[in-house]
C-alpha positions in Angstrom: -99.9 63.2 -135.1 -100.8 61.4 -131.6 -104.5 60.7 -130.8 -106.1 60.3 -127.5 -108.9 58.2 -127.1 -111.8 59.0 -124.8 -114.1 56.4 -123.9 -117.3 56.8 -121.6 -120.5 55.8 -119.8 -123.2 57.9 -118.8 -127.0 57.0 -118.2 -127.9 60.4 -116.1 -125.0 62.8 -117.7 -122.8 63.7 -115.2 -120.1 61.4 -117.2 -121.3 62.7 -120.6 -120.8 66.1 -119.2 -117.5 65.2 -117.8 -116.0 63.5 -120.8 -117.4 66.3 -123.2 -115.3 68.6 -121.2 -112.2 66.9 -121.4 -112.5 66.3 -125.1 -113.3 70.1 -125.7 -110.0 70.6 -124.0 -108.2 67.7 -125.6 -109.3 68.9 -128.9 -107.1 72.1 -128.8 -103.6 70.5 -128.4 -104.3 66.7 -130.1 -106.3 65.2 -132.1 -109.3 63.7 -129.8 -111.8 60.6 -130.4 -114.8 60.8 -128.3 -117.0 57.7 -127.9 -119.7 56.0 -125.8 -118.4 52.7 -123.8 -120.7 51.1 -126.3 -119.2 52.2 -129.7 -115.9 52.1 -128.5 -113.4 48.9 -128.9 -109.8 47.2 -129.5 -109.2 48.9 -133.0 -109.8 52.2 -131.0 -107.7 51.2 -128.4 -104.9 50.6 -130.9 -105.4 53.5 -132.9 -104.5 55.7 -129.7 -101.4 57.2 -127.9 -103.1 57.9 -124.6 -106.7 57.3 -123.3 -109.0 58.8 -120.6 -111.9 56.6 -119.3 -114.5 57.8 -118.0 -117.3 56.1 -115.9 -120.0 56.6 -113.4 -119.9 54.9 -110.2 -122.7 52.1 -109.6 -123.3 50.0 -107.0 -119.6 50.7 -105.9 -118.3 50.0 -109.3 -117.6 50.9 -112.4 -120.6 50.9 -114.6 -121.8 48.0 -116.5 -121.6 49.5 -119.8 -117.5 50.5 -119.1 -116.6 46.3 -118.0 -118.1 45.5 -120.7 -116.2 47.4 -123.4 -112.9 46.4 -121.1 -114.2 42.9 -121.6 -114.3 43.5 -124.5 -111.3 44.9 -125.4 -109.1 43.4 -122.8 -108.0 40.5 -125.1 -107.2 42.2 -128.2 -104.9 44.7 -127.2 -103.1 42.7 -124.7 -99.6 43.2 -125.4 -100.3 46.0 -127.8 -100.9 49.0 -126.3 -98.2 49.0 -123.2 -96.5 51.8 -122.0 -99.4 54.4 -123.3 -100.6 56.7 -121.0 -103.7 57.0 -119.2 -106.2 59.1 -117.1 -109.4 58.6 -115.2 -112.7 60.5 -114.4 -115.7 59.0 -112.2 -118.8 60.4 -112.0 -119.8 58.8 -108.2 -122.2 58.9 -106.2 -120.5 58.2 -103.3 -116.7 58.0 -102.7 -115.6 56.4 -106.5 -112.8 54.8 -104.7 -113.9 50.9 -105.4 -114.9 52.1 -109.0 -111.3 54.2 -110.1 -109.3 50.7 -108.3 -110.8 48.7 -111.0 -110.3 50.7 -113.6 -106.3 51.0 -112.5 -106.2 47.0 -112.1 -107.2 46.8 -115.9 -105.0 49.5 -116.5 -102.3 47.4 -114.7 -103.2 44.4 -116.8 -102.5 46.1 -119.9 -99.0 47.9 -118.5 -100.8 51.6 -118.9 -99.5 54.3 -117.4 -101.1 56.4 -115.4 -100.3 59.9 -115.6 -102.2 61.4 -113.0 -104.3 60.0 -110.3 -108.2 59.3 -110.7 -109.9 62.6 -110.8 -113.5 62.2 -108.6 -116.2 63.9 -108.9 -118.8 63.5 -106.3 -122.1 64.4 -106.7 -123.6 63.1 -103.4 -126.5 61.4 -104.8 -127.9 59.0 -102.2 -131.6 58.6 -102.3 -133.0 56.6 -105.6 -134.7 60.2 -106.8 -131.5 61.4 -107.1 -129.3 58.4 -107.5 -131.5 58.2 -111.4 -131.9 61.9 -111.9 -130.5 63.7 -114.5 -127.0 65.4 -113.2 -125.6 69.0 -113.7 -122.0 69.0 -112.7 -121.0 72.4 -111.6 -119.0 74.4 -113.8 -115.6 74.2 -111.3 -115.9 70.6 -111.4 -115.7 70.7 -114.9 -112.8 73.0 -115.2 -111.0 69.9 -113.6 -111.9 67.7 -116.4 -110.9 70.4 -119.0 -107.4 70.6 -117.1 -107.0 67.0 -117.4 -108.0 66.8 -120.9 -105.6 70.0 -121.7 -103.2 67.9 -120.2 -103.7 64.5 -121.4 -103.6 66.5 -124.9 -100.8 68.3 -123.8 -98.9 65.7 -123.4 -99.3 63.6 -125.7 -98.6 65.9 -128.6 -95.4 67.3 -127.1 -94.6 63.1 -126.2 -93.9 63.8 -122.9 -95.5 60.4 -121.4 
């Protein structure tokens, strides 16, 4: 049976929130592993069919937490995991262009495919109060991420990528 793998960062929730609701999703058509950018690494990567990575937008980029599980990673799977599908969430603040390009140039590196293009959520936080305050995505925004895990899952188990 294929497994997708869905790796995340979150420090104020809106990624958390985000990820649990594409792995809710996930869960109903494939069989879904759910873990922190921290926990996560290569032999997760190569027990998976397709992935979803999830990260908050800092500074203009991906969080710290999500480079350093890539970094991690990057190496070890080189070579192994081409050709698997893959989609993206961001949490940003702002626009989540800069952070979603660097995800895709890693995803590049490893010869991923992408099956769908980066879905942003913005949540318009600009002053530092809000910028480190807890977030509460809204319950549309998180349909999206249940429609992309529904059909990452989808996929995946009828091997359509």
């Amino acid at each position: 049976m294929a497994q997708l793998l869905i790796v995340y960062h979150s420090r104020t929730g809106g990624s958390r929130q985000m990820a649990g609701a594409a792995y809710s999703a996930a869960c109903e058509e494939v069989t879904t592993i759910l873990k922190t950018a921290e926990e996560a690494g290569p032999q997760d990567l190569l027990r998976a069919d397709g992935f979803i990575f999830c990260s908050p937008e800092n500074l203009a980029a991906i969080a710290g937490m999500m480079k350093d599980f890539f970094d991690r990673s990057y190496y070890p799977v080189l070579g192994r995991i081409e050709g698997h599908p893959y989609a993206q969430m961001i949490c940003a603040g702002s626009d989540g262009e800069n952070a979603a390009r660097q995800t895709a140039r890693i995803a590049q590196g490893w010869r991923l495919k992408e099956v769908q293009p980066p879905l942003i959520i913005c949540t318009h936080a600009q002053k530092p109060e809000d910028i480190l305050a807890e977030k509460n995505i809204a319950e549309e925004q998180l349909a999206l991420c249940r429609d992309l895990g529904t059909a990452m899952g989808a996929g995946l188990s009828m091997g359509v990528f």
